[in-house]
N, C-alpha and C positions, 0 to 999 in steps of 0.2 A: 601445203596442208592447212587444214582449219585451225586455227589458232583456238577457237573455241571448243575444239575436241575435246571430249575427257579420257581422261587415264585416272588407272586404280592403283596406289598404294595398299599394298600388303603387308600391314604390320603385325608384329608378335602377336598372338593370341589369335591369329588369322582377322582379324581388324583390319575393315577396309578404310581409308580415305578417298575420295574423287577428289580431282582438280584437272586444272582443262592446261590443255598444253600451252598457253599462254604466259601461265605463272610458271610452269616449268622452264619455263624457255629462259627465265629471268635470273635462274642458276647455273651457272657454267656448269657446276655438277651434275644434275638433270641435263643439260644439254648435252655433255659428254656421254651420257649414259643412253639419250637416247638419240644421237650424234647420229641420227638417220641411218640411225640401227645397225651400228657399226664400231669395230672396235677396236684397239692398235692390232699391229701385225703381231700374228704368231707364226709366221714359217715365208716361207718365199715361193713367187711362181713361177714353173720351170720356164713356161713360156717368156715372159718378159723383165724376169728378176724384180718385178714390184713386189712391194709387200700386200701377203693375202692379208684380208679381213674378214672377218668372224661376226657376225650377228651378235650384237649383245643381247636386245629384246626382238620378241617377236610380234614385228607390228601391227598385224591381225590380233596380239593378245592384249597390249595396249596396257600392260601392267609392270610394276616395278617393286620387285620387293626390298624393304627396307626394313631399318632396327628400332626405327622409333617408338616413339608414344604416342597414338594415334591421335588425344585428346589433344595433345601439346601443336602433334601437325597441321590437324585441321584448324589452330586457331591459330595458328601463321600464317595458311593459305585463307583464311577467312580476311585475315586484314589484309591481304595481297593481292585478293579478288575485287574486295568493295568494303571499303572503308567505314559504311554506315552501317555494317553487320554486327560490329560489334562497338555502336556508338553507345551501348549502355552492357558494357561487357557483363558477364556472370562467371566468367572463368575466374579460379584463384589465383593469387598472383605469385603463386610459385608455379603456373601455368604459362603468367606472362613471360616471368624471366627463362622458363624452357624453352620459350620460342626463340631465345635470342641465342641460345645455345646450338639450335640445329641451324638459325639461320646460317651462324657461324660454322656449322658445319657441311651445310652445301653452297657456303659461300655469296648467300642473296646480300651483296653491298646496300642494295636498295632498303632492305625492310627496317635495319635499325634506325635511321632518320623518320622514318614511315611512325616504328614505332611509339620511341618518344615524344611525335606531333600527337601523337594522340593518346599517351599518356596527360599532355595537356591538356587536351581537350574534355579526357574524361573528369580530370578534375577540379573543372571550369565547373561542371555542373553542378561539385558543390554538394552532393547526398554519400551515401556511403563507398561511391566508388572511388570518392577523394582518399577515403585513407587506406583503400587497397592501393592507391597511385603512390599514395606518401609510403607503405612497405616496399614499396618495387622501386622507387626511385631513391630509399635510402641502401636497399642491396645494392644499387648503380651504383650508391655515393655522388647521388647529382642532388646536392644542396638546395637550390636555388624548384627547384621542382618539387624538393620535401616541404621547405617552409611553404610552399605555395599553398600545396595539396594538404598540409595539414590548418591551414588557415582555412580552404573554403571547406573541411572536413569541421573544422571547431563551429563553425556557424551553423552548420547543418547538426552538429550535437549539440549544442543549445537550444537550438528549435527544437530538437523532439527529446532533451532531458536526457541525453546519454549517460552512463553511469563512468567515473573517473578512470581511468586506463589503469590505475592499482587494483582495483577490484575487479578485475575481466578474470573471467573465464579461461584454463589453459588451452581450450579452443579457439577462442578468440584470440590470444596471443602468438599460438603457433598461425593463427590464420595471417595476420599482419606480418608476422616474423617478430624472433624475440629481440632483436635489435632495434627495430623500430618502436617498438611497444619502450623498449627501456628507457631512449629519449624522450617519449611521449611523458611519461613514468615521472620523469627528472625535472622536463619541462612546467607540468603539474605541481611537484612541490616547490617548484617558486613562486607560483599565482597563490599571493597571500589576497584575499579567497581567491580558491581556485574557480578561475572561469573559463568553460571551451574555448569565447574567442577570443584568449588573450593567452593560450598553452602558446601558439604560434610565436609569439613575441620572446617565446622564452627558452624557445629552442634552440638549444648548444650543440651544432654540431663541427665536425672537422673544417680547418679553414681550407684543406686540400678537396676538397666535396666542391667550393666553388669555381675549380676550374671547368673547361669549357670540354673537355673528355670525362666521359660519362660513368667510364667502366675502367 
């Protein structure tokens, strides 16, 4: 079969996803499901005592329906399709950390390594998507990726005069997470004067964040 083929995701609110049987293939879950369209025994054949099978989907419909969050699935199959889709992402990053949840739940081994590459890379760039990376990698608890992302986030808020993370907005703090915002917070009041690229330097976080497991 085409590996490039699409199939539809039918999510709640009748919400559709596309993604092509390629990235499906790459979940044992998905693949059992569409296990060439087949599905464990339910009774037996009088003829040769094997186990019958049942059609799970029907391959002419080429659909699957699921319980996700359509917003959250397409942006795991977006990084699981082409990498450079979401090399200046827009999604929230209680978006990103959804994806790691379903990964986990149709079982893609592949995507969390996928992910956190590029968690780094988006906050190489250094502009605002640093400190949505420094909220997502401090939900992880991976240390080593917050100081990061809040360092090239601090130089990109001195360039353009950011206003101190005590006085944000309860949109802007629920946007980051309020955990992250509080180290940001803490970090802050020890930059006697406070300055963006030096919050980095002063970030106090857990010494259990620096190990090598992420979550």
């Amino acid at each position: 079969m085409d590996d490039e083929q699409e199939w539809t995701l039918r999510c709640p609110g009748n919400k559709l996803v596309v993604v092509t049987r390629k990235v499906l293939l790459l979940s044992p879950v998905f693949r059992d499901m569409m296990d060439i369209g087949e599905s464990p025994t339910v009774g037996r054949n009088d003829d040769d005592q094997r186990p019958q099978k049942k059609s799970r989907i029907d391959k002419a419909q080429e659909e699957i329906l699921v319980e996700d969050d359509p917003t959250t699935l397409k942006c795991m199959f977006d990084l699981l399709t082409d990498l450079k889709r979401l090399k200046r992402p827009v999604s929230k990053p209680s978006t990103w950390l959804g994806t790691l949840k379903i990964a986990d739940k149709y079982d893609y081994s592949v995507y969390e390594p996928i992910f956190i590459g590029c968690l780094w890379e988006w906050a190489a760039e250094g502009n605002r998507s640093a400190l949505d990376v420094y909220g997502v990698a401090v939900e992880l608890k991976h240390g080593a990726l917050a100081r990061y992302a809040a360092r090239k986030y601090g130089g990109h808020a001195l360039r353009t005069n950011a206003p101190r993370p005590v006085t944000w907005s309860l949109y802007s703090v629920e946007h980051v997470g309020f955990r992250a915002w509080y180290h940001l917070v803490q970090a802050g009041e020890e930059c006697k004067p406070f300055a963006w690229d030096k919050v980095a330097d002063h970030l106090v976080l857990p010494a259990e964040w620096d190990g090598t497991n992420s979550r």
